[in-house]
C-alpha positions as CSV (number, residue, x, y, z in Angstrom):
1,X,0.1,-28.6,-12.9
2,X,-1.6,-25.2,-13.2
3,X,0.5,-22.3,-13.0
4,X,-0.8,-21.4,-9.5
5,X,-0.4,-24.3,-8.0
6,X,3.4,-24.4,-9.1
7,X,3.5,-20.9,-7.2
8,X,1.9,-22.4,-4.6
9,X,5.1,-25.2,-4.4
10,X,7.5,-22.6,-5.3
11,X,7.3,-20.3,-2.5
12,X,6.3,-23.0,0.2
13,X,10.3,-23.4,-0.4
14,X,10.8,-19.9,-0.4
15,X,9.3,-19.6,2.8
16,X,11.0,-22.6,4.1
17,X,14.4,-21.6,3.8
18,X,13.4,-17.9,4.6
19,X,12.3,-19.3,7.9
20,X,15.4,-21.6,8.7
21,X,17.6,-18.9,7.6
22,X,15.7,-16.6,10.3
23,X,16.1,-19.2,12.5
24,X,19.5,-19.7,12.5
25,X,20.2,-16.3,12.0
26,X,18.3,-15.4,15.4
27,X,20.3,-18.6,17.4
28,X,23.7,-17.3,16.2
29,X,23.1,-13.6,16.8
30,X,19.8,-13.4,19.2
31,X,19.1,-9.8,18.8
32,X,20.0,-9.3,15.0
33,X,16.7,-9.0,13.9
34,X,14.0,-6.9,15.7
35,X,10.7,-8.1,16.7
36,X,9.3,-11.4,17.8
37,X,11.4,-13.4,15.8
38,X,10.1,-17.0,17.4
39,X,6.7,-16.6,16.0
40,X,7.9,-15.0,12.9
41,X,10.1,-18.2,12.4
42,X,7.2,-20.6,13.1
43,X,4.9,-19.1,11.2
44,X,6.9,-18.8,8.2
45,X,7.7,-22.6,8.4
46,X,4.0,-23.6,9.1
47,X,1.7,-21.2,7.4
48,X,4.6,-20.6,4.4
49,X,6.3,-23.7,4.1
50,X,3.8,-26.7,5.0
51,X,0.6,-25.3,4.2
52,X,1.3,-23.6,1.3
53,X,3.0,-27.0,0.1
54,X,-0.5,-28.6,1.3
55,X,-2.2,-26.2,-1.0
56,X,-0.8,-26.2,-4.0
57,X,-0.2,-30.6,-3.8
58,X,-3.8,-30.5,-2.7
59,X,-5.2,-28.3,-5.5
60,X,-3.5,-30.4,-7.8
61,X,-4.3,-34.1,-6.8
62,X,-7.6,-33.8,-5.1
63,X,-9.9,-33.0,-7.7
64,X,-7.8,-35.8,-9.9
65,X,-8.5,-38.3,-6.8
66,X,-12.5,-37.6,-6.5
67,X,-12.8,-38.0,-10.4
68,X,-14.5,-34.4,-10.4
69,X,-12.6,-30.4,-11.8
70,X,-11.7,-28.5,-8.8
71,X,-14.9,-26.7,-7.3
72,X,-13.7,-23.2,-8.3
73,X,-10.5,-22.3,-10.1
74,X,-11.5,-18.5,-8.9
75,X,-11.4,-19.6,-5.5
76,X,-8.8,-21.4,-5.6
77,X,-6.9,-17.8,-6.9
78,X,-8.6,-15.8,-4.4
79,X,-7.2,-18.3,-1.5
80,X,-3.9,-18.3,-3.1
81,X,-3.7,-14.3,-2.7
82,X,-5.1,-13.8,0.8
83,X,-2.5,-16.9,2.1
84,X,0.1,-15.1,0.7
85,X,-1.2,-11.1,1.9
86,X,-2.0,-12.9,4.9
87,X,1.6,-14.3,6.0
88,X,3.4,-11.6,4.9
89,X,1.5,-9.0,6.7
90,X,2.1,-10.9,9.8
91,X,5.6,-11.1,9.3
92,X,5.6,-7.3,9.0
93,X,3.0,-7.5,12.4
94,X,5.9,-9.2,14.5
95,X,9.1,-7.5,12.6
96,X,7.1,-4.2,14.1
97,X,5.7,-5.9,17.2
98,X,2.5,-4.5,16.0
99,X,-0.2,-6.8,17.0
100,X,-2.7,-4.8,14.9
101,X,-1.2,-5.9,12.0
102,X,-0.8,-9.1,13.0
103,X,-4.3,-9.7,13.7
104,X,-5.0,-8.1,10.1
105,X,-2.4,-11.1,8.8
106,X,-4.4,-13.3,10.7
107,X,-7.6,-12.6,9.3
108,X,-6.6,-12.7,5.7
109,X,-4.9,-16.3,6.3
110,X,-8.1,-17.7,7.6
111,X,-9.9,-16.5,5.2
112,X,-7.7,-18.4,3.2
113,X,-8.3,-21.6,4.7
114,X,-11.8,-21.4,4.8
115,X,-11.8,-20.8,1.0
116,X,-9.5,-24.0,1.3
117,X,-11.8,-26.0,3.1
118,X,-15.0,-24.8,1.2
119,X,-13.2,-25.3,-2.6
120,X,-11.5,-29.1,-1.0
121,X,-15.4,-29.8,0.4
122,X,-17.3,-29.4,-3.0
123,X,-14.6,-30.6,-5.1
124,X,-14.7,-34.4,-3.2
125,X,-18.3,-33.7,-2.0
126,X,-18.3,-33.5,1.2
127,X,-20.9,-31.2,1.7
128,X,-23.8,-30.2,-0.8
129,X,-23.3,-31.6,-4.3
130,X,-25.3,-34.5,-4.8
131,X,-24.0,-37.2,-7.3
């Protein structure tokens, strides 16, 4: 498995258990931590830990699975760096309850996806190779 995509696996689980611990921390003691703490949680768990688990599995399997090398290893680097930018710069958008910087987060993590979606479309063919 390439190096990335291990970092991809890695901190899904460091985001995982950053979120449950956030979690838990906010249902013991509801106003230790400042900001909206709900979406921070959810997020963390769904943009951290499942889809960054779906991108570095995916990365790693698909391109086996079609028979064909990953579309764009470059790509592939540049999506792994705006997912990350992206969530964390939300989390500092809701620790501040600055929706500015949320919606900056936000931006980054789609781009993201859509260098997901575009890398996962040519790799199996789903749009514009022929072959």
């Amino acid at each position: 498995m390439l190096k990335r995509n291990r970092w991809f696996v890695t901190l899904s689980l460091v985001y995982g258990l950053s979120g449950g611990l956030i979690g838990l921390v906010s249902l013991a003691w509801p106003h230790a931590l400042p900001g909206n703490v709900p979406r921070l949680h959810g997020h963390l768990m769904l943009l951290g830990f499942v889809a960054m688990m779906i991108y570095g599995i995916a990365l790693h399997v698909l391109s086996r699975f079609s028979g064909r090398p990953l579309y764009s290893e470059r790509l592939a680097d540049g999506q792994f760096v705006l997912a990350n930018a992206g969530l964390l710069t939300m989390a500092a958008g809701w620790l501040a309850t600055n929706d500015l910087i949320v919606a900056v987060g936000g931006g980054l993590t789609i781009a993201a996806m859509a260098a997901f979606a575009a890398n996962v479309a040519f790799t199996v063919q789903l749009i514009g190779l022929k072959g």
